[in-house]
NUGUGU-970194 format. One line per 10 residues: their letters; for each residue x, y, z of C-alpha. Coordinates in nm, 3 decimals. Layout:
<rs>
a> X:Y:Z; ...
</rs>
This chain:
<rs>
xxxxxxxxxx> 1.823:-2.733:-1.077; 1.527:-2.512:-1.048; 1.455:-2.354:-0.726; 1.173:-2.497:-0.525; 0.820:-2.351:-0.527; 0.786:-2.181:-0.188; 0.534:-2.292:0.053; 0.321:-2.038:0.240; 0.339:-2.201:0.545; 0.721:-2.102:0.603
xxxxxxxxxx> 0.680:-1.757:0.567; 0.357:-1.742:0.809; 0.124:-1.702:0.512; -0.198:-1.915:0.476; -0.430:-2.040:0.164; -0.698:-1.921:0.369; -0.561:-1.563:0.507; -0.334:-1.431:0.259; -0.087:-1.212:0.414; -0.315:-1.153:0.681
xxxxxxxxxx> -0.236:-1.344:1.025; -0.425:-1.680:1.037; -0.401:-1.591:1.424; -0.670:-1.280:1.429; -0.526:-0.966:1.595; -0.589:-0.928:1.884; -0.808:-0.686:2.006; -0.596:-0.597:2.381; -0.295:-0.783:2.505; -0.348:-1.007:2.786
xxxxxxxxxx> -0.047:-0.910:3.013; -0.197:-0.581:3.254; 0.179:-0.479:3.233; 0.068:-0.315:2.917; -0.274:-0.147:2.999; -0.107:0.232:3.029; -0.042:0.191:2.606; -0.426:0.000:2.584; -0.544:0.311:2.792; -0.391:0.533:2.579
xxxxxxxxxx> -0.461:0.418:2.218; -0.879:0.362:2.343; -0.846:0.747:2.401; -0.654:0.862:2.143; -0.893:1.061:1.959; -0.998:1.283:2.307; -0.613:1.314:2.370; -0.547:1.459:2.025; -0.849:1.682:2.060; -0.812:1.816:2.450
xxxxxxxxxx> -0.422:1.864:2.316; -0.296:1.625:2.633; -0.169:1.349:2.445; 0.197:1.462:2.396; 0.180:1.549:2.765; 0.026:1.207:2.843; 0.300:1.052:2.678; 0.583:1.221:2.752; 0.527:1.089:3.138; 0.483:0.734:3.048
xxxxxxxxxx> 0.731:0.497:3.162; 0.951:0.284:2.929; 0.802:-0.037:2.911; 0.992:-0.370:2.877; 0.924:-0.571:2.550; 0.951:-0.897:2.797; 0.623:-0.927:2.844; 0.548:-1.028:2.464; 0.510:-1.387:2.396; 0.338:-1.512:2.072
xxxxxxxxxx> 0.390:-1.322:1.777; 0.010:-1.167:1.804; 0.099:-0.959:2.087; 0.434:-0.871:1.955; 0.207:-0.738:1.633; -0.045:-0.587:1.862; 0.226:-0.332:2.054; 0.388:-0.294:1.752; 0.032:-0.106:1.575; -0.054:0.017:1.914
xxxxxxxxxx> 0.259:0.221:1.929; 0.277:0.304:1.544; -0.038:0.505:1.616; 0.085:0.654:1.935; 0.379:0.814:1.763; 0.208:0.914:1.457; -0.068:1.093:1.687; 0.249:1.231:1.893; 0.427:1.355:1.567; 0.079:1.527:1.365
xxxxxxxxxx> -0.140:1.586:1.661; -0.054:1.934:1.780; -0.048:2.287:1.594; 0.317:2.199:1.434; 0.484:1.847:1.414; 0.704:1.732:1.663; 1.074:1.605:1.571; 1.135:1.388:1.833; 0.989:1.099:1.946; 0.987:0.987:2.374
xxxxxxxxxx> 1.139:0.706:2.503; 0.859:0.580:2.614; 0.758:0.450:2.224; 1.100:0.491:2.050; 1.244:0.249:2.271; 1.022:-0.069:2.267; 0.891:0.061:1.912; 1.236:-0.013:1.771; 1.306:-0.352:1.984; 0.928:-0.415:1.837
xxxxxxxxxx> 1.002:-0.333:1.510; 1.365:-0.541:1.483; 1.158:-0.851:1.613; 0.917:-0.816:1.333; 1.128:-0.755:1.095; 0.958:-0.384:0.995; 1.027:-0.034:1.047; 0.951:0.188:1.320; 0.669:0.369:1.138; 0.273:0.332:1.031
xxxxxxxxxx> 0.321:0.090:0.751; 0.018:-0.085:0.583; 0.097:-0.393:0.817; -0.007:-0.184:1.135; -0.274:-0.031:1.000; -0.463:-0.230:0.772; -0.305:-0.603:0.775; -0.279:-0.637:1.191; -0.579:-0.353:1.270; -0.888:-0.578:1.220
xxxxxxxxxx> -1.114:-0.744:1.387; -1.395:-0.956:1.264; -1.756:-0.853:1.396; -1.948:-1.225:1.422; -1.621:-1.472:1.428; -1.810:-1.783:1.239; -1.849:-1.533:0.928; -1.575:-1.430:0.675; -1.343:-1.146:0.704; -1.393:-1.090:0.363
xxxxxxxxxx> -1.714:-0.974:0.378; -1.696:-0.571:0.466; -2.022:-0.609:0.686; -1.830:-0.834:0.872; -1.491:-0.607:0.980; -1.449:-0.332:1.254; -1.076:-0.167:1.338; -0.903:-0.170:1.637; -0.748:0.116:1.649; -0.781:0.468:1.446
xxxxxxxxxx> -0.671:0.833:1.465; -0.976:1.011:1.436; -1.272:0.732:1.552; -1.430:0.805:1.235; -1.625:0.556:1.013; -1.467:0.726:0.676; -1.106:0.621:0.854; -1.204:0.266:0.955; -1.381:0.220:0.613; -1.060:0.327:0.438
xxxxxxxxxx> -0.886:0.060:0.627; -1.094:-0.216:0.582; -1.155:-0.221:0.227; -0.794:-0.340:0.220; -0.830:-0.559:0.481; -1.158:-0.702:0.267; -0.907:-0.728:-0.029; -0.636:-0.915:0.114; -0.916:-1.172:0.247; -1.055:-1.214:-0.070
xxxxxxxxxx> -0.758:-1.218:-0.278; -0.562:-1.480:0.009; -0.678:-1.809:-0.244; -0.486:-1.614:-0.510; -0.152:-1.727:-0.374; -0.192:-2.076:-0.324; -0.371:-2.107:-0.670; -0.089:-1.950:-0.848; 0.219:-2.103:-0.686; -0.016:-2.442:-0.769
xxxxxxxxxx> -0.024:-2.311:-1.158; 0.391:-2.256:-1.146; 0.474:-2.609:-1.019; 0.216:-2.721:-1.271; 0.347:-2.535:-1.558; 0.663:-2.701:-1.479; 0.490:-3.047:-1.560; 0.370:-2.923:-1.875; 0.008:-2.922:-1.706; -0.171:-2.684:-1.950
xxxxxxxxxx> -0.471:-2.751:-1.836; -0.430:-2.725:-1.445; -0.222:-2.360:-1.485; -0.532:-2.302:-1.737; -0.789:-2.387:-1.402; -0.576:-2.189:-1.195; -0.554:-1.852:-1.435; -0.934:-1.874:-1.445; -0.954:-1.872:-1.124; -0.729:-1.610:-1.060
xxxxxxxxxx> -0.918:-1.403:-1.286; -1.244:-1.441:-1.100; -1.127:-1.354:-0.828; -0.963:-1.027:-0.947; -1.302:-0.926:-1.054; -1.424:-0.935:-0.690; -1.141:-0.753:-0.567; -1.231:-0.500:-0.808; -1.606:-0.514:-0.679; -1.456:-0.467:-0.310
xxxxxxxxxx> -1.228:-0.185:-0.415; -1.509:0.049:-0.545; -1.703:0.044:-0.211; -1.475:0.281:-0.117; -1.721:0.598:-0.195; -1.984:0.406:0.029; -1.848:0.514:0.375; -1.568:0.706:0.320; -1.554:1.061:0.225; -1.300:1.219:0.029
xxxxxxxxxx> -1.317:1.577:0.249; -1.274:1.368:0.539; -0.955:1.116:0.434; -0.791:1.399:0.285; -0.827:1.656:0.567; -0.828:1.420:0.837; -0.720:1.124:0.815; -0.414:1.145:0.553; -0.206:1.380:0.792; -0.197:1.110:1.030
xxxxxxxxxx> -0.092:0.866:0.791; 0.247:1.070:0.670; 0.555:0.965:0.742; 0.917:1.199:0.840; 1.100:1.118:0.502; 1.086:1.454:0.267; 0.859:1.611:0.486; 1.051:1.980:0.535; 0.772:2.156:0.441; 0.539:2.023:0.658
xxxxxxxxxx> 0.766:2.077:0.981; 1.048:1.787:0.965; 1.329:1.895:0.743; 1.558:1.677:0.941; 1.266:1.369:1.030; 1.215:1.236:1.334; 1.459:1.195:1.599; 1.376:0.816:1.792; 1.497:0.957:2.135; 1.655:0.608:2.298
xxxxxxxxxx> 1.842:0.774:2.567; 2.163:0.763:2.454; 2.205:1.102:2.315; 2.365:0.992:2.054; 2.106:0.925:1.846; 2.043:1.020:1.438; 1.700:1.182:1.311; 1.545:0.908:1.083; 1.366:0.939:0.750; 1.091:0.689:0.697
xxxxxxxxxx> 0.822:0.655:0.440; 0.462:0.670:0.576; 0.180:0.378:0.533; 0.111:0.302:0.139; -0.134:0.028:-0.004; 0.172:0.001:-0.235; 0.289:-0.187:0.068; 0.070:-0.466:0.008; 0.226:-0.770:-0.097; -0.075:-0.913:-0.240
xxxxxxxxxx> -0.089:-0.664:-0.489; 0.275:-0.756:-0.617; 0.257:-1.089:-0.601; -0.017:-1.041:-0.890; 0.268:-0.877:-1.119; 0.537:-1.093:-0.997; 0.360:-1.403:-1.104; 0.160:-1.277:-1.405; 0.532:-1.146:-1.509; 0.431:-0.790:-1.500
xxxxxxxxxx> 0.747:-0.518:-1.512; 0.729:-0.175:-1.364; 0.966:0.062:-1.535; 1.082:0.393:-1.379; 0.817:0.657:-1.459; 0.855:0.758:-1.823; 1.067:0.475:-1.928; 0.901:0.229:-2.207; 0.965:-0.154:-2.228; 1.268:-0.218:-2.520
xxxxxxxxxx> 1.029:-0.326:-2.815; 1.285:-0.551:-2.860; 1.181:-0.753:-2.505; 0.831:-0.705:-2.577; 0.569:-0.991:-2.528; 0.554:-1.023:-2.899; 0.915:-1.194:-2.889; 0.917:-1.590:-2.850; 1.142:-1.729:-2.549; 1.451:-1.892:-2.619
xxxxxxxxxx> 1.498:-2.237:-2.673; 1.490:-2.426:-2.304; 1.339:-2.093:-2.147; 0.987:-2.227:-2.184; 0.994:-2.295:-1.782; 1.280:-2.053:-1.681; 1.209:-1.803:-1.427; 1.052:-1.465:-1.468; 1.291:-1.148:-1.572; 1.489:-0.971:-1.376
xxxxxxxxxx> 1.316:-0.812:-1.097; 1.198:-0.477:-1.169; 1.388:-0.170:-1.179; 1.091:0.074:-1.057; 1.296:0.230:-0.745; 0.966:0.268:-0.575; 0.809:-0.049:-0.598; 1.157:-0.213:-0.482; 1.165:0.055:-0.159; 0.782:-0.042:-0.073
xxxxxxxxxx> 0.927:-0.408:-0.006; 1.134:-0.266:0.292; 0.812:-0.124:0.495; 0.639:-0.513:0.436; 0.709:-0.731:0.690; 1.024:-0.942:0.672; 0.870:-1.319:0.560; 0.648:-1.090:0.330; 0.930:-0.952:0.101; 1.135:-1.267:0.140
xxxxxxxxxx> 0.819:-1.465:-0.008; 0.784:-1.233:-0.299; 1.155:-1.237:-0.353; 1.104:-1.625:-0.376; 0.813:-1.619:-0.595; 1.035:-1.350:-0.811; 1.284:-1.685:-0.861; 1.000:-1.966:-0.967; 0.758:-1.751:-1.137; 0.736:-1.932:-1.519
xxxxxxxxxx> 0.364:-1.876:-1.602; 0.406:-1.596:-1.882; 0.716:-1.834:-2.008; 0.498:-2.112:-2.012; 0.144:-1.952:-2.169; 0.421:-1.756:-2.426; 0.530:-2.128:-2.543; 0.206:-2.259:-2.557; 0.028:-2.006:-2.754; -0.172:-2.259:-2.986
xxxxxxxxxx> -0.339:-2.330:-2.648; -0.632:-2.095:-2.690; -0.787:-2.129:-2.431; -0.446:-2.098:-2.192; -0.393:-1.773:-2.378; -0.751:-1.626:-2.347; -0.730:-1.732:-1.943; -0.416:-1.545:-1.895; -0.471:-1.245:-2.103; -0.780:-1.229:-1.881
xxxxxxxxxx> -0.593:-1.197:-1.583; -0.387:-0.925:-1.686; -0.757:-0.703:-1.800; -0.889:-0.824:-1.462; -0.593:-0.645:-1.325; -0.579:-0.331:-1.576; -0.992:-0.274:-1.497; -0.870:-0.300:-1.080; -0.579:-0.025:-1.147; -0.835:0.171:-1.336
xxxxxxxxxx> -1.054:0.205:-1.059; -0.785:0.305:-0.832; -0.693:0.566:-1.066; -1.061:0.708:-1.015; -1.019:0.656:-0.610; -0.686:0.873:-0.567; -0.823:1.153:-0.794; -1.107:1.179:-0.594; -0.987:1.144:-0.258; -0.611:1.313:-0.334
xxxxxxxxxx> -0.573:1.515:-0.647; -0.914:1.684:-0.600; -0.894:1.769:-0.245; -0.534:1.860:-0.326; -0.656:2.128:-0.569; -0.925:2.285:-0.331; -0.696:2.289:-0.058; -0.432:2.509:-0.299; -0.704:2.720:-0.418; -0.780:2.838:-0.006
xxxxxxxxxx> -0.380:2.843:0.004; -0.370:3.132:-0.207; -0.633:3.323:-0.048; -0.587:3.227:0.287; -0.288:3.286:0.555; -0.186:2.988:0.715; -0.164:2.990:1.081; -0.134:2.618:1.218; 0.151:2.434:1.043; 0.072:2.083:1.007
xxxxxxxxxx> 0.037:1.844:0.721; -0.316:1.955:0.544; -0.169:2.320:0.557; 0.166:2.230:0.464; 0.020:2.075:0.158; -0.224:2.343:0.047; 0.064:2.635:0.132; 0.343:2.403:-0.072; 0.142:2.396:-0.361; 0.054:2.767:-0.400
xxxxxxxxxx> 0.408:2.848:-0.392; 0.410:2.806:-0.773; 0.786:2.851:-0.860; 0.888:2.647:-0.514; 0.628:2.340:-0.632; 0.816:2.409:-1.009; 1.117:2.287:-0.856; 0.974:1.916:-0.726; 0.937:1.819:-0.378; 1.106:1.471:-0.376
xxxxxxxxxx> 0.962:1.158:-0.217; 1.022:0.821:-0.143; 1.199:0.737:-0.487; 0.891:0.705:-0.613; 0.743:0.905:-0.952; 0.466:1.128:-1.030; 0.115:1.024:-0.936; -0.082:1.042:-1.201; 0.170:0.903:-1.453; 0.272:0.678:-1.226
xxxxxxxxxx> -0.047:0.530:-1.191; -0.098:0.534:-1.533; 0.171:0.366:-1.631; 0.167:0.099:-1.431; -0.162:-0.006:-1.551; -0.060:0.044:-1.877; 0.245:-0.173:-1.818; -0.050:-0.475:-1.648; -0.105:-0.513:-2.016; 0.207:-0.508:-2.196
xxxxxxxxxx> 0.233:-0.892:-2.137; -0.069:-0.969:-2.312; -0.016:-1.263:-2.529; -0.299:-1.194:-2.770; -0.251:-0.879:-2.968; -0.584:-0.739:-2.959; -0.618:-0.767:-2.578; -0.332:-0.526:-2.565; -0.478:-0.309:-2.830; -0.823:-0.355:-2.563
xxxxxxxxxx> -0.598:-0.273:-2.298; -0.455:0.059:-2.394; -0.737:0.262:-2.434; -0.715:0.646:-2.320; -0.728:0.736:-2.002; -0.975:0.998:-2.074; -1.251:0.727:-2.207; -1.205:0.619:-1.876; -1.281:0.918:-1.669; -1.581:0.990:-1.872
xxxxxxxxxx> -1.743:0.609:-1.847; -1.652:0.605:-1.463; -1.953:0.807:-1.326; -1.923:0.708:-1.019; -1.617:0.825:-0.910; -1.591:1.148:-1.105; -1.768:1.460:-1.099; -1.619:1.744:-1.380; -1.410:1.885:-1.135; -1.231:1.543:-1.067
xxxxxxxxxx> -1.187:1.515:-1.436; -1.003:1.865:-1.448; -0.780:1.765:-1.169; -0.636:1.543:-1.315; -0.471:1.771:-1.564; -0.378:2.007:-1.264; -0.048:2.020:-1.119; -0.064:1.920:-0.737; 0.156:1.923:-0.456; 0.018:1.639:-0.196
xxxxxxxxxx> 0.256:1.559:0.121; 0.120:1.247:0.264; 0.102:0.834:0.366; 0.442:0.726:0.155; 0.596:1.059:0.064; 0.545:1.363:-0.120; 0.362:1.322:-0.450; 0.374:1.577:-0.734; 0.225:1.579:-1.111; 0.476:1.725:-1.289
xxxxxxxxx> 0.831:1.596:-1.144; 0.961:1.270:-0.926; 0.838:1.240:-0.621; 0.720:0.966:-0.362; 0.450:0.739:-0.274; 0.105:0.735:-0.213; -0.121:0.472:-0.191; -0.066:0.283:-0.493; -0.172:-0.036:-0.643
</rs>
């Protein structure tokens, strides 16, 4: 018997809000009990700046978790104190290794109740960060959003934020539509999974639209500098001051130094959900699909509404799920179980217009991956580059994450060598490929053909987002410590944000 099609409702998800709460976040928790952490994160920016916030900190009490009721406040302490202790770790002229009581300790009983870890993942930044301006308009209108919370009270750092937010509004329909189109396939209901595809496709298109605002109010000098050292997590970060992590101090002195991964946008589970149920794989970086698997091959008989393939055996993708909220990875892992439409449109291939509606889908997706190619080598590999270029010429006196990155990088035959990440890949190729791999499923041969067209064409029609010296970074070998990991061009290493 086949599993059953999951329903959003048991995993807190909502046709209307995606993976975003249907509750908004709140914007300060009701109980007063709490107002020392409100106090704190509304100042956070002067405390970082008048160098008191470690002191500040250090002298707060430990506060009791007993106090949170619904799960809204449980999310709002658990973002309030993910950007307390990232501000406590990269605020001050090196990073510190140990984290107080007064956030490890209800940051972890936080964290175990929400089923996350005990670091700035995309959940407390982006998904429960957000706050709509006029609450009878749409949160999927960017005009519309404001953050609650931020390092450096800058627009370019809120603006970062909320284009994600923006997407995961927009693309919320996208999950109901598509688990619609699998228990329809599994009728035989061309035409409905046909409705839904075309839908789907739409829709990708105005995610695509959202995602290139990002140049309007954001500026790469400003994420990379500062706003991405605040983002980083403790996992592979020795040369930016943690060789060990981040100790979570809980009192009992016997306590470990933990390694975590820092906030990624490949942390959205929006964004594989669209693979997952368009039966998209994502190889390790420099692995190619078998030709012998390839979309070309027709299923075997009584596979037509089997499940999708194996999951997939990209080691970063897989860790990503770990820093999404519980009910998040366990709906994906559900979806991974049902998913049938690339089965079903593979079976059904006289159905032209079934075919053209899916292969659509999968370009919608390859043009939205494009265009995130175009943002990280604007706002990481180019900034990256400068940054190495002052490295060589400059000493470094303050030790945190911009410097560690710049001085990193211009020690050529220590970058040779590959400073590991999160189990992750190279940037650049990794991005590449897995847009290259959005294709691979195509079921119409010139689609993929369409599909795989160089990446250099694509630098050189996207104006917009590249100048000549983005295109040449590209081909430059980086060294970028940051948000999931360490990222290099030239060897494995961890995350970034990645779609």
């Amino acid at each position: 018997m086949l599993p059953p099609v999951p329903v959003l409702a048991d995993y807190g998800l909502s046709p209307r809000h995606g993976f975003l709460p249907e509750t908004l976040p709140l914007t300060h928790l009701p109980d007063p009990y709490y107002n020392k952490w409100e106090a704190i994160a509304a100042n956070l920016q002067a405390l970082v700046l008048s160098r008191r916030l470690r002191s500040v900190i250090d002298h707060l009490p430990v506060l009791s978790t007993i106090g949170l009721e619904h799960e809204a406040e449980w999310r709002r302490a658990y973002s309030l104190l993910c950007f307390m202790a990232h501000a406590y770790i990269w605020g001050g002229d090196a990073p510190a290794d140990r984290l107080p009581m007064a956030i490890s300790v209800p940051l972890l009983e936080i964290s175990d109740h929400l089923e996350v870890p005990p670091v700035a993942t995309y959940a407390a930044v982006c998904l429960w960060n957000f706050k709509p301006v006029f609450m009878d308009e749409d949160i999927d209108n960017m005009e519309n959003l404001a953050t609650l919370n931020t390092f450096t009270g800058s627009i370019d750092e809120s603006w970062f934020y909320l284009i994600s937010v923006a997407i995961e509004a927009r693309g919320a329909p996208i999950l109901d539509l598509m688990l619609t189109a699998i228990a329809a396939a599994r009728k035989d209901d061309a035409k409905t999974v046909t409705r839904c595809l075309v839908g789907f496709a739409e829709l990708l298109t105005d995610l695509t639209n959202i995602l290139v605002r990002m140049h309007e109010s954001c500026d790469p000098t400003v994420f990379y500098h500062r706003v991405r050292p605040f983002l980083a997590g403790s996992k592979n970060m020795a040369e930016a001051g943690l060789p060990h992590g981040v100790l979570y101090d809980e009192g009992t002195g016997a306590e470990k130094h933990r390694q975590y991964s820092g906030g990624s946008n490949a942390q959205s589970s929006l964004i594989q959900f669209f693979d997952i149920v368009l039966g998209i794989q994502h190889l390790p970086t420099g692995e190619r699909q078998n030709p012998a698997s390839s979309s070309e091959s027709e299923p075997e008989a009584g596979a037509r509404h089997a499940a999708a393939p194996s999951p997939s055996r990209n080691n970063f993708i897989q860790e990503m799920r770990r820093y999404m909220p519980g009910p998040h990875a366990r709906f994906l892992a559900d979806v991974s179980r049902v998913a049938n439409i690339r089965d079903f449109v593979q079976a059904n291939k006289p159905n032209r217009q079934l075919c053209l509606a899916y292969d659509a889908c999968l370009a919608m997706l390859s043009a939205f991956r494009d265009k995130h190619i175009a943002i990280v080598t604007r706002y990481i590999i180019t900034p990256s580059r400068e940054a190495r270029a002052r490295g060589r010429s400059q000493s470094r006196k303050r030790v945190n994450l911009a410097a560690a990155s710049a001085s990193a990088a211009a020690a050529g035959a220590q970058t040779k060598q590959g400073q590991t990440g999160t189990g992750g890949t190279a940037l650049i190729p990794f991005l590449k490929q897995a847009r290259d791999e959005t294709g691979e499923p195509a079921i119409e041969e010139w689609t993929r053909r369409f599909m795989k067209r160089k990446l250099k064409a694509e630098y050189q029609a996207d104006a917009v987002f590249f100048s000549k010296a983005d295109k040449g970074a590209v081909e430059t070998d980086v060294d970028v410590k940051g948000l999931a990991g360490s990222w290099t061009m030239d060897d494995e290493g961890g995350g970034i944000c990645s779609f």
